[in-house]
C-alpha positions in Angstrom: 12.1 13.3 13.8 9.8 16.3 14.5 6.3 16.2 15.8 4.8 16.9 12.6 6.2 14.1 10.9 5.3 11.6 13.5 1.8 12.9 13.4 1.5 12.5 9.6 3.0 9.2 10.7 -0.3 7.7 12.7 -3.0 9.5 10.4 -1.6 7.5 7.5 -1.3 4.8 9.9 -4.9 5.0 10.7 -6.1 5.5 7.1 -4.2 3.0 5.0 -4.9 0.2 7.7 -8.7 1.0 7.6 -8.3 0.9 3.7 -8.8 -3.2 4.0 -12.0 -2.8 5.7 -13.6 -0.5 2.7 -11.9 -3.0 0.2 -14.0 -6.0 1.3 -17.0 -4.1 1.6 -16.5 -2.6 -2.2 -15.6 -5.8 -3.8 -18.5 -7.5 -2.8 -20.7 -5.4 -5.4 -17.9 -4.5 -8.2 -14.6 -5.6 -9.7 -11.4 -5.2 -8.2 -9.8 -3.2 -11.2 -13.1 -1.0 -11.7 -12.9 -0.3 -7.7 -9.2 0.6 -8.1 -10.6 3.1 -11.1 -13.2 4.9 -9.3 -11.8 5.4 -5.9 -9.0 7.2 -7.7 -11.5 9.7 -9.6 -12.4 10.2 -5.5 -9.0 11.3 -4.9 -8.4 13.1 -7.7 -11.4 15.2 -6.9 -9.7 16.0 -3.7 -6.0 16.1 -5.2 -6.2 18.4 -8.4 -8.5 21.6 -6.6 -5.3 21.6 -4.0 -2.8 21.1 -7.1 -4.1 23.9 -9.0 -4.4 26.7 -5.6 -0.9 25.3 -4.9 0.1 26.2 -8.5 1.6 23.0 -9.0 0.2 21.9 -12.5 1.1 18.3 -14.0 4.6 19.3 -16.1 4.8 18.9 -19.7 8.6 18.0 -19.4 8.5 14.4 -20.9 11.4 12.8 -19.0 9.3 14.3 -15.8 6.1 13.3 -17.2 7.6 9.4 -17.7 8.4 8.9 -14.5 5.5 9.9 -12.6 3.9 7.5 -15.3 5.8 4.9 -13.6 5.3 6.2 -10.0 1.4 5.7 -10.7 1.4 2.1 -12.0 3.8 1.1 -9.4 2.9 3.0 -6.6 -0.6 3.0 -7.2 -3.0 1.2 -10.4 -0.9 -2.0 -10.0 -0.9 -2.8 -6.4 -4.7 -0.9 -5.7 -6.0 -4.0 -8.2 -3.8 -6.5 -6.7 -5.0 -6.1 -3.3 -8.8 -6.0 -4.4 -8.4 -8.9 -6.7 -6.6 -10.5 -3.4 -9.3 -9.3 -1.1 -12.2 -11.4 -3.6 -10.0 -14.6 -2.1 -9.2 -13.5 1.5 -10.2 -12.1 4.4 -9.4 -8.2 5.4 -7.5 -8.4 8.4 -5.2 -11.3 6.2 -4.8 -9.0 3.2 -3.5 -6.0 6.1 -0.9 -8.6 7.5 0.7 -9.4 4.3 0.9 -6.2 2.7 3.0 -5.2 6.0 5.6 -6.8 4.8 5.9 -4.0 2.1 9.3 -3.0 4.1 10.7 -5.7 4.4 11.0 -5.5 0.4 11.6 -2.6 0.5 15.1 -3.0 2.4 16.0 -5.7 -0.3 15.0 -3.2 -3.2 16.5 0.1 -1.5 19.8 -2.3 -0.7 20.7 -3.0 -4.3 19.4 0.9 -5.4 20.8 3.0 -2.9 23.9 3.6 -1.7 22.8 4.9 1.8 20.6 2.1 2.6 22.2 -0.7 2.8 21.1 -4.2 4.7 23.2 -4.7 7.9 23.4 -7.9 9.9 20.5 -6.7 12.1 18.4 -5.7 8.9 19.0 -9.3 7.8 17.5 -10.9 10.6 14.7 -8.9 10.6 14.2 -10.0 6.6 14.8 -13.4 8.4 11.7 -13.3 11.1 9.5 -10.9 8.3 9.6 -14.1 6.2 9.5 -17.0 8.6 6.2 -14.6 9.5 4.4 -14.7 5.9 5.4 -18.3 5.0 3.5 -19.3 8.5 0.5 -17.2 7.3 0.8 -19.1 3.3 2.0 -22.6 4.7 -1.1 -24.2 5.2 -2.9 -22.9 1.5 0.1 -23.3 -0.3 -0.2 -27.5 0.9 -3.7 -28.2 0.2 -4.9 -27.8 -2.8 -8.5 -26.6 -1.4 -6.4 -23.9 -0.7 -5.1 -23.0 -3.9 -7.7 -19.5 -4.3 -6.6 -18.1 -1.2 -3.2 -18.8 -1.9 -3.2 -16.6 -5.2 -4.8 -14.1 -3.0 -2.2 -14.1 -0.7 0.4 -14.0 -3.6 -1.4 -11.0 -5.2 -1.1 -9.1 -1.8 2.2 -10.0 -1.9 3.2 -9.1 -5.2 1.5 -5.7 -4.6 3.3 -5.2 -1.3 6.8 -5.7 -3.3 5.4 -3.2 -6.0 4.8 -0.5 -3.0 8.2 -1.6 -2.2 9.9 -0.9 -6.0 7.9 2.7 -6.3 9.5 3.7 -2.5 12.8 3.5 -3.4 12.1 4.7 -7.3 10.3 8.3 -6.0 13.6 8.4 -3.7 16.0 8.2 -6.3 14.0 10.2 -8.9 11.5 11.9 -7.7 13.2 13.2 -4.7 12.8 17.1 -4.2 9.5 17.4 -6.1 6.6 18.6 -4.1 4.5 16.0 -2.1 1.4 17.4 -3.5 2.6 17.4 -7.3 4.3 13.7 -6.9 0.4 12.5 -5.4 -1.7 14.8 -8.2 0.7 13.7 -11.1 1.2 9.7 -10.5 -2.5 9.4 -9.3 -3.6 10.9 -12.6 -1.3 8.6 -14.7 -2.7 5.5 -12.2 -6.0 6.6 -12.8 -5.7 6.4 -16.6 -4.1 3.5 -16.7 -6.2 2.0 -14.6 -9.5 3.1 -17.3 -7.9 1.9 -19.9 -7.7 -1.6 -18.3 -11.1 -2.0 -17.5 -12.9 -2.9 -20.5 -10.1 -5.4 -21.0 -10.3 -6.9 -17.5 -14.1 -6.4 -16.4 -16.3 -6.1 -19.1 -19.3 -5.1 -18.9 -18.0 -3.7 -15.7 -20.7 -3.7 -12.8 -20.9 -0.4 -11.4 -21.9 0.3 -7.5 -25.2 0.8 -6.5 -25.6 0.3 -3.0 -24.5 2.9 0.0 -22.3 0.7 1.5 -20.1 0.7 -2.2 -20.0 4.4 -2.5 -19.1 5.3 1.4 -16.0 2.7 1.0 -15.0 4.8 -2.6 -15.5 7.8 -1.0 -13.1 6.7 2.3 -10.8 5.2 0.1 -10.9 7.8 -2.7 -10.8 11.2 -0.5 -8.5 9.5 2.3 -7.1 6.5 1.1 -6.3 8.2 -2.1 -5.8 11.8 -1.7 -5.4 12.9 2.1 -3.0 9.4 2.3 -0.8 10.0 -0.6 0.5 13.5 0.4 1.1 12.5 3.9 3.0 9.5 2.3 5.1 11.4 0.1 5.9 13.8 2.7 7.2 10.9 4.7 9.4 9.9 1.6 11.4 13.1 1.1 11.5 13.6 5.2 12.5 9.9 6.3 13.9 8.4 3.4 12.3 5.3 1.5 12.5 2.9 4.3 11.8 4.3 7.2 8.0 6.0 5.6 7.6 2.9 4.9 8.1 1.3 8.5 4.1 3.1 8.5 2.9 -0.5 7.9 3.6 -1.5 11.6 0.0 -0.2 11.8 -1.6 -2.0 8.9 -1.7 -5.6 10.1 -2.9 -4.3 14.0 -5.9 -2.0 12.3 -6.7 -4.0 9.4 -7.1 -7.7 11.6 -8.8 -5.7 14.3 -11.4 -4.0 11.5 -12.1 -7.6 9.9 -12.3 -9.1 13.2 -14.7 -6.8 14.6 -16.9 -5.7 11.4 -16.9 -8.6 9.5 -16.7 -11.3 12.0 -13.2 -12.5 10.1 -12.3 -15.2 12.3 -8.8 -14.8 14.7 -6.5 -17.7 14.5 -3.3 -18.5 16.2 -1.9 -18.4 12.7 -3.1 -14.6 12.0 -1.7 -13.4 15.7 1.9 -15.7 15.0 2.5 -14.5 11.6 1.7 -10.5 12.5 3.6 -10.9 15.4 6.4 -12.6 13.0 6.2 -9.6 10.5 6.2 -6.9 13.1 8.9 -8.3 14.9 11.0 -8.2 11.6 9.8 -5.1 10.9 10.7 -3.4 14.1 14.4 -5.4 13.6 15.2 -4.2 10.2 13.8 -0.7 10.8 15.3 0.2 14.3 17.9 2.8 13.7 21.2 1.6 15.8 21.7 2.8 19.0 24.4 6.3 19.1 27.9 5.0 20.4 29.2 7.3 23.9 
């Protein structure tokens, strides 16, 4: 792994874990799906200027055109509103934790998709402690029925982390080759109309932002979460493979409980610090590539 890489590594890092933080802050004025909407017209702003001096317009090919239909809603309109819908029924740093499980599903997914990466006795344990980690961050909601709101959160997180998970392993196996910039402009448009087309349906009237606080966290989560984060993401993809640009989420559940913690006085449990250490631990199992034989 080259420099490079590994510094487009911790920058995604950085931004993606951070993205939690904005989240919170946006969704205490707007909807989830109209937030998902508008910080995407942030990064498109920043995505088609460097499309178009690239000379990389969105193709007309319709086969092409299909699947970067289905990179956007998985990749990106389907899990953005799932984790802000989540976010209206838990805290940040909770929300960061559970989406890091995103490669953990992604070994299951890639597994049964790819002949190259296959789960190995030492990726199995580390499915093994990844779980063990995010049923000791659900086990006490999922008993009480107090409980029952941040549960669905939880599961919403979740569910988006497994969608991440599907549109890693999809851009792999048919996307692979196409230029980073192209596979961020092209499936972050499709999201974005998807996601407009949803909001009258889900939100209406939908409640647009008015304070500063709404439109800093859709500029950081348009321009960097959405934009800057993308290409650097897809770069990963067609450099590391499916799995291991995903293993980027070892930094998500350290940044995003530390950012909750710190700005929004989230509180820190035992059962936060267990289950991240649970997930990371699988993580770092599942991930580790096996040691060269002498």
């Amino acid at each position: 792994m080259r420099l490079r890489e590994w510094g487009a590594f911790w920058l995604l890092g950085a931004i993606w874990g951070s993205s939690f933080l904005w989240i919170k802050i946006a969704v205490a004025e707007i909807g989830p799906v109209t937030l998902a909407a508008l910080r995407l017209l942030f990064g498109l702003a920043g995505l088609l200027p460097l499309a178009w001096m690239r000379g990389q317009a969105i193709p007309r090919d319709r086969g092409l055109l299909i699947r970067f239909l289905a990179l956007g809603v998985l990749n990106t309109a389907l899990p953005f509103a799932l984790i802000s819908w989540g976010e209206t029924r838990i805290a940040s740093g909770l929300a960061a934790i559970l989406n890091g499980s995103t490669p953990l599903f992604t070994l299951v997914i890639a597994h049964f998709w790819l002949r190259d990466e296959k789960i190995t006795p030492r990726r199995a344990a580390g499915l093994a402690l990844g779980f063990v980690g995010v049923v000791a961050l659900m086990s006490r909601d999922l008993g009480s029925p107090a409980g029952l709101g941040s549960a669905w959160g939880q599961a919403a997180v979740l569910a988006a982390s497994c969608s991440y998970a599907v549109a890693a392993t999809f851009a792999r196996a048919s996307l692979r080759g196409q230029p980073p910039v192209l596979q961020a402009t092209a499936s972050v448009f499709m999201a974005d109309a998807v996601l407009w087309l949803a909001v009258p349906v889900a939100e209406w009237p939908p409640r647009l932002p008015h304070l500063p606080g709404t439109w800093l966290a859709l500029g950081w989560l348009g321009l960097l979460g959405s934009c800057v984060a993308y290409l650097l993401y897809y770069y990963l993809i067609n450099a590391w493979g499916a799995t291991r640009a995903t293993i980027v989420t070892y930094a998500f559940p350290v940044i995003g409980l530390l950012l909750g913690v710190a700005v929004l006085r989230e509180p820190l449990t035992a059962r936060l610090v267990v289950g991240t250490a649970l997930i990371v631990a699988g993580i770092a199992t599942a991930t580790r590539a096996p040691a060269a034989r002498s």
